[in-house]
Every structure is written in structure tokens, then in C-alpha cells.
C-alpha positions as CSV (number, residue, x, y, z in Angstrom):
1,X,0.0,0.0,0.0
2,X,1.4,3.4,-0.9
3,X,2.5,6.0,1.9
4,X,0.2,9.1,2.3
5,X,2.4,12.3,1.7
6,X,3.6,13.9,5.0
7,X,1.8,16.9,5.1
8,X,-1.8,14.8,4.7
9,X,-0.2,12.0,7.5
10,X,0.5,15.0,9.5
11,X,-3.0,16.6,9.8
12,X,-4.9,16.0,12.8
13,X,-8.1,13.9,12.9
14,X,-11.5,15.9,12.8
15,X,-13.6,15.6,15.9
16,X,-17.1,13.9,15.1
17,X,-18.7,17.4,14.7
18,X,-16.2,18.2,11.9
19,X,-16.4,14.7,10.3
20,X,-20.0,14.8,10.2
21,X,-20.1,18.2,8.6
22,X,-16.9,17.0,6.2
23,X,-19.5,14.0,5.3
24,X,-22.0,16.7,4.6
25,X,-19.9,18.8,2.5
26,X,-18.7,15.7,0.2
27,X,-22.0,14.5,-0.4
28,X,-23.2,17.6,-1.2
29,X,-20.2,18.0,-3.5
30,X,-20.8,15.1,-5.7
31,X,-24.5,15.8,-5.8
32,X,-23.4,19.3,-8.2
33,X,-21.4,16.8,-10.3
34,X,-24.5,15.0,-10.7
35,X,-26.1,18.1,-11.8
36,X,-23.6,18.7,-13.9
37,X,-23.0,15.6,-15.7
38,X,-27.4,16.4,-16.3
39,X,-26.5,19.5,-17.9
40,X,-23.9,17.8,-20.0
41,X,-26.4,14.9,-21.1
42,X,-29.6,17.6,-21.7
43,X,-27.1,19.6,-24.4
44,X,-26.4,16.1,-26.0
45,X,-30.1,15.1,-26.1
46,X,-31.3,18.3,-27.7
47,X,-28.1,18.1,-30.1
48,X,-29.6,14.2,-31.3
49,X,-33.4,15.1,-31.6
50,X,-32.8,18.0,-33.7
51,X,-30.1,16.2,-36.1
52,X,-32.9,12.9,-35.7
53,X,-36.1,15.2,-36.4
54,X,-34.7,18.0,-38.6
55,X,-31.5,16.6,-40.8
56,X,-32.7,13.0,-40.3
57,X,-29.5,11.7,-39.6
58,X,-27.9,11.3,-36.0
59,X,-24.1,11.8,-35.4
60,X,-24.4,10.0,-32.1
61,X,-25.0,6.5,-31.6
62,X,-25.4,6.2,-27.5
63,X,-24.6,8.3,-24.6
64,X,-23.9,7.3,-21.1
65,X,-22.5,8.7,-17.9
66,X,-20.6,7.9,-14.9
67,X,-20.4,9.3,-11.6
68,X,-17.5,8.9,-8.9
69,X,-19.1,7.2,-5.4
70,X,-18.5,8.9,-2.5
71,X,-16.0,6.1,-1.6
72,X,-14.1,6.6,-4.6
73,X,-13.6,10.1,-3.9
74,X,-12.1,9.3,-0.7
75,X,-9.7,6.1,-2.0
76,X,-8.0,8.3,-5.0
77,X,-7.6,11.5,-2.2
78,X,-6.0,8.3,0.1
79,X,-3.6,7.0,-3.3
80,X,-3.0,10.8,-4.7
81,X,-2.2,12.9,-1.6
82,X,-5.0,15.1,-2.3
83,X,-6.9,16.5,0.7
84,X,-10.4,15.4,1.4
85,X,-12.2,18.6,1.3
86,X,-14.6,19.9,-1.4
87,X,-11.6,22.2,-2.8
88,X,-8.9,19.9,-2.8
89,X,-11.6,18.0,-4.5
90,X,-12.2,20.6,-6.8
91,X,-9.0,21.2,-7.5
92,X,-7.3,18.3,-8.3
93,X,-9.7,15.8,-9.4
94,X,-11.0,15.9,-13.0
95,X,-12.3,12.7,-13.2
96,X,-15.2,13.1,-10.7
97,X,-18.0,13.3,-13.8
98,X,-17.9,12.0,-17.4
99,X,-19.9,10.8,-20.2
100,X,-19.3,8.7,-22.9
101,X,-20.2,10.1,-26.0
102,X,-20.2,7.1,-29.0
103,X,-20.5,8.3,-32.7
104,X,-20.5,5.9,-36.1
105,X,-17.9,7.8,-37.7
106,X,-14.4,9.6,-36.3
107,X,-15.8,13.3,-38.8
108,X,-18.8,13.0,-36.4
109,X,-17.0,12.9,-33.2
110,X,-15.2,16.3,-34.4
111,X,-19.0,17.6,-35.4
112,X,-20.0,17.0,-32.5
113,X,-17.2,18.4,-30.5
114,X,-17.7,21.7,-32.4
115,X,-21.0,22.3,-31.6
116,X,-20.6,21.7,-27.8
117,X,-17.7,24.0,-27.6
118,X,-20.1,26.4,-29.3
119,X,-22.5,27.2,-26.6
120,X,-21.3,29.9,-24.4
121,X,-22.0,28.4,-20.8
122,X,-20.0,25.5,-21.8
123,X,-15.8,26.4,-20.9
124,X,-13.2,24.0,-22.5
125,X,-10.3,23.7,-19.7
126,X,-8.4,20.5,-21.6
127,X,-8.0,18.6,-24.6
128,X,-6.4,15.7,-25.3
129,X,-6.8,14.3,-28.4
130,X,-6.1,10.5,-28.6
131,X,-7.3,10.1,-32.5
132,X,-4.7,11.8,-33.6
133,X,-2.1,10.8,-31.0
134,X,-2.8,7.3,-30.4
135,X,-1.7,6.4,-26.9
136,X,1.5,3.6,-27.1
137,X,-0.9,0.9,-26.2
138,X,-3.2,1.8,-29.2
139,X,-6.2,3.6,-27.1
140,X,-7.8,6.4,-29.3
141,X,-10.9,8.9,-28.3
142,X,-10.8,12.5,-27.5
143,X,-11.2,13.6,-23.9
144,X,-12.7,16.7,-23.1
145,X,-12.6,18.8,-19.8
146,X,-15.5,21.0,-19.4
147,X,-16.1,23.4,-16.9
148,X,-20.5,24.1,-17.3
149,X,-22.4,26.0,-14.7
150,X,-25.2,24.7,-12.3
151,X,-27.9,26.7,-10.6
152,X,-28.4,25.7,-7.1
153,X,-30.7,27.1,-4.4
154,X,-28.4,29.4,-2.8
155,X,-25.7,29.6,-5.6
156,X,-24.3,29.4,-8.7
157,X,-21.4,26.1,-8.9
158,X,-18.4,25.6,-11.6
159,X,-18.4,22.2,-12.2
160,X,-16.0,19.9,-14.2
161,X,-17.0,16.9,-16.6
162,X,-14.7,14.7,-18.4
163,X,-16.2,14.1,-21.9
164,X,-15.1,11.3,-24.0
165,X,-15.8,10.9,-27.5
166,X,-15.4,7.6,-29.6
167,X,-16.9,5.7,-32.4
168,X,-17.9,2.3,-31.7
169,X,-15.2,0.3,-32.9
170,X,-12.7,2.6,-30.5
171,X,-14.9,2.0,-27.3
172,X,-15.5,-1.6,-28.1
173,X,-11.5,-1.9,-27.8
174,X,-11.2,0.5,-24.9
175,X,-13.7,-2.0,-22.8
176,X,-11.8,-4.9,-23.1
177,X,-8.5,-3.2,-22.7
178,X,-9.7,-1.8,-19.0
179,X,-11.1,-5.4,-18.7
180,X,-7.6,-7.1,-19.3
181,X,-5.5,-4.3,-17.1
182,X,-7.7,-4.6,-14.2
183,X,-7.7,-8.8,-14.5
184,X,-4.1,-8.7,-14.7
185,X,-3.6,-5.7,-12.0
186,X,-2.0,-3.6,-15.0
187,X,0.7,-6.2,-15.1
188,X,-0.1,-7.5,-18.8
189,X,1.7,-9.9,-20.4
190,X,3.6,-8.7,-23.4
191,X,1.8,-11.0,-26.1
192,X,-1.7,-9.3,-25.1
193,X,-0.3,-5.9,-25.4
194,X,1.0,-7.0,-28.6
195,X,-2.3,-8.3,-29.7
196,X,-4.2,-4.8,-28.3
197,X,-2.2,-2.9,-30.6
198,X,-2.9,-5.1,-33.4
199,X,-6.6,-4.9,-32.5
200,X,-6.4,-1.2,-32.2
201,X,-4.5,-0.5,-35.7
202,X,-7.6,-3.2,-37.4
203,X,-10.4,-1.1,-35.3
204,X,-8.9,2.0,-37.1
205,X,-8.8,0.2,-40.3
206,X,-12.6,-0.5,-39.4
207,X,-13.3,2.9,-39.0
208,X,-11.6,4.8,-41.9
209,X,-12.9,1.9,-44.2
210,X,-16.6,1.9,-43.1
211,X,-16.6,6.3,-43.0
212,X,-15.0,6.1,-46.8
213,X,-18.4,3.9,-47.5
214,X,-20.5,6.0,-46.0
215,X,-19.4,9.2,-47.8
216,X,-19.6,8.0,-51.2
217,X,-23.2,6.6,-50.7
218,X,-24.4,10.1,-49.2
219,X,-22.4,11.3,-52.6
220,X,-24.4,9.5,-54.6
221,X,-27.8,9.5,-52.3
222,X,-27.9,12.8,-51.5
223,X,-27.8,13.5,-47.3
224,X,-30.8,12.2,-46.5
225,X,-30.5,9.2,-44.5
226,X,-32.8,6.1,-45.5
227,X,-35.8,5.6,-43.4
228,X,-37.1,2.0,-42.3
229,X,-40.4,1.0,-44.0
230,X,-40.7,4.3,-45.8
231,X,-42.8,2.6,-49.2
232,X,-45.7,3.0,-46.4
233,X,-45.0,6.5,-45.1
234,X,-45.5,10.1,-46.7
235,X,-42.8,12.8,-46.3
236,X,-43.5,15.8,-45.0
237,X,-43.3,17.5,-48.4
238,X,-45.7,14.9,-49.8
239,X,-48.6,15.6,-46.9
240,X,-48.0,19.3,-47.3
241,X,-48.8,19.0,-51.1
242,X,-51.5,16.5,-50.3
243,X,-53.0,19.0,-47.9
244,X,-53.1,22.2,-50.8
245,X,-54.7,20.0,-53.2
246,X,-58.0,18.7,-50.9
247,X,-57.7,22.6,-50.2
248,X,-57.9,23.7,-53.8
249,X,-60.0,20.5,-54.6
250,X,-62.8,21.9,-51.9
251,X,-62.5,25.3,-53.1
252,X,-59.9,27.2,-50.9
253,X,-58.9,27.1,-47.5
254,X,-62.1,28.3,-45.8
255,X,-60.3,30.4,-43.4
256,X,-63.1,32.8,-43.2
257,X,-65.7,30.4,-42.6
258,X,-67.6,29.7,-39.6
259,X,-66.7,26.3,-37.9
């Protein structure tokens, strides 16, 4: 077990008045990173339903989220020195809120990037892009450290969230690479790194290959995505035109006609 640094071993324990409040003060800590990773996840809704309803097409696939437990918090302060207050929380811990962001194609993790980065109450603190420098082990995705604001009760609170954006074949390998590092305690024998970075560099090959198909049938298609059962279905064009000609065919609109 690693050594606490000095100056944390050092500090005297609180009283059980202090703890109690500390307690408090956590808790009500990761409940704004809560809120936050909600304020995160309501842009990315509204973001899908209006690419889904008004460009029918949708540049992400899934969303999810995760949120550190209180006894998380408290083992990475315990392995990282950092103090177990809300600032030294604050502070020096980044990782406290994310979401997952999954996208078919790598040009729709950058379109969606853009328009996040976009809205004004949204403050980019970090990037690290992993696409385009592939980490040694052959993880790719592009993290993002947000800072987004959350209306409380009483106040106003600057809260951090870790966005991560991949396309499926990148967090499909990412899954079973944290599966294989936490089986083997990070210790991973050298042919399964070899074969993760042989994985990765096919995944990529996935990617590229499947987004160059795409492209060229939208070239030829046009940018309207194909919609399930459609021989059935009018577009909206075709019930508007419908509409004018029962209109026309009854003799106008009858605006001016009593109901």
C-alpha cells in the first residue's frame, strides 16, 4: 500500500462534529457533479433530436455517464495525496463526472465536439486528443474537460466533466482493454499488449474503411438518411402537397368560414 504524503499523515483527525459536517460537504459536492453531468447529457439530447427530427440523420449512436461514489472520492484523495475537502476535490480531481459520448464515424466525433464547444455556458479547460495521438498501447478517443455551470438554491457552482468521445469500434476496444488491465492488476503480459495494438490498428482500419463507404453513398444519395419501412409512409413534403390539393379541390382554405 502506498505511503500518504507527509503533510496529509501530519494533519490532525477531525472531531465527530467536523467529520459529520466533512461528510456533509462531500455528499453535497458530488450531488453538483451530478447536476452537472445532467447539464452535460440535456445539451447532447437536444443536439440528437434536432439532427434525428430535422436533418434525419444522428451523429451520435449512444450516450452514457458515470459518476464517482462517494468512496471513490475518498480512496483516490487516500492514493493521490489530495486533501479530502470539497476544494482539494475541486481542484485536483477531474475525473469526478464523465460521459461517454459514442458516434459511427471519427468526422462525427469532431462535429460534435464543435458544436458543444459552441454554446457559451460550456468552458473548455483541456483537450487531449487521442485520435490523432494514439496512446503507445493503441487507445484512441478524445477527452474533453468541461467546466458548465449549475444553478443551485443558494448559488451558482463551476463544475468539471470529463467528456469522451469515440466511435464504436474505438470503445469496443477500450472495454476490453480496461477489462484485461484490471484482470491482470496492470501487469499485462507482453503478447496481449501485442495483440491490443494489433486490434487497435484493425479497429482504425474499421473505422476509416466503413466512413470512406458512407461518404460515397451520401455522394451518390444525397444527405438524407434512409428511413425503415418508408414505401408506407409520406414525407412531410408529400402531406403538405396533399394538404393544398383537398384545399384547392374543396375550393380554398375556408379560413373565413364559420366552424
Amino acid at each position: 500500500m502506498s505511503k500518504l504524503p507527509e503533510d496529509v499523515r501530519e494533519r490532525p483527525v477531525p472531531d465527530p462534529a467536523e467529520l459529520r459536517q466533512l461528510v456533509a460537504d462531500l455528499r453535497r459536492l458530488v450531488l453538483t457533479y451530478k447536476f452537472g453531468i445532467d447539464e452535460v447529457m440535456t445539451k447532447i439530447t437536444i443536439l440528437r433530436d434536432e439532427f434525428r427530427h430535422m436533418q434525419n440523420y444522428n451523429p451520435v449512436e449512444h450516450v452514457g455517464s458515470r459518476l464517482k461514489s462517494f468512496e471513490s472520492i475518498v480512496a483516490k484523495c487516500r492514493r493521490k495525496g489530495i486533501p479530502l475537502t470539497p476544494e482539494g476535490v475541486r481542484e485536483q480531481m477531474f475525473d469526478v463526472a464523465g460521459v461517454r459520448i459514442t458516434c459511427s464515424f471519427v468526422n462525427d466525433i469532431y462535429l460534435v465536439r464543435d458544436m458543444l464547444l459552441a454554446q457559451s455556458d460550456l468552458t473548455l479547460l483541456e483537450e487531449r486528443d487521442y485520435i490523432k495521438h494514439p496512446k503507445a498501447t493503441g487507445y484512441k478517443s478524445l477527452h474533453l474537460i468541461v467546466q458548465i455551470p449549475v444553478y443551485l438554491s443558494d448559488r451558482v457552482e463551476k463544475v468539471i466533466v470529463e467528456i469522451q468521445l469515440r466511435t464504436i469500434a474505438m470503445d469496443f476496444w477500450a472495454s476490453l482493454e480496461h477489462k484485461i488491465y484490471y484482470k491482470y492488476d496492470g501487469d499485462v503480459p507482453r503478447h496481449l499488449t501485442d495483440s491490443l495494438k494489433l486490434a487497435s490498428d484493425v479497429a482504425w482500419s474499421l473505422d476509416t474503411s466503413m466512413e470512406r463507404i458512407h461518404d460515397e453513398v451520401k455522394a451518390i444519395s444525397g444527405d438524407e438518411e434512409p428511413v425503415a419501412s418508408r414505401h408506407n409512409l409520406h414525407t412531410p413534403e408529400e402531406m403538405l402537397r396533399d394538404f393544398w390539393r383537398a384545399a384547392e379541390a374543396d375550393g380554398g382554405f375556408g379560413f373565413d368560414s364559420e366552424p
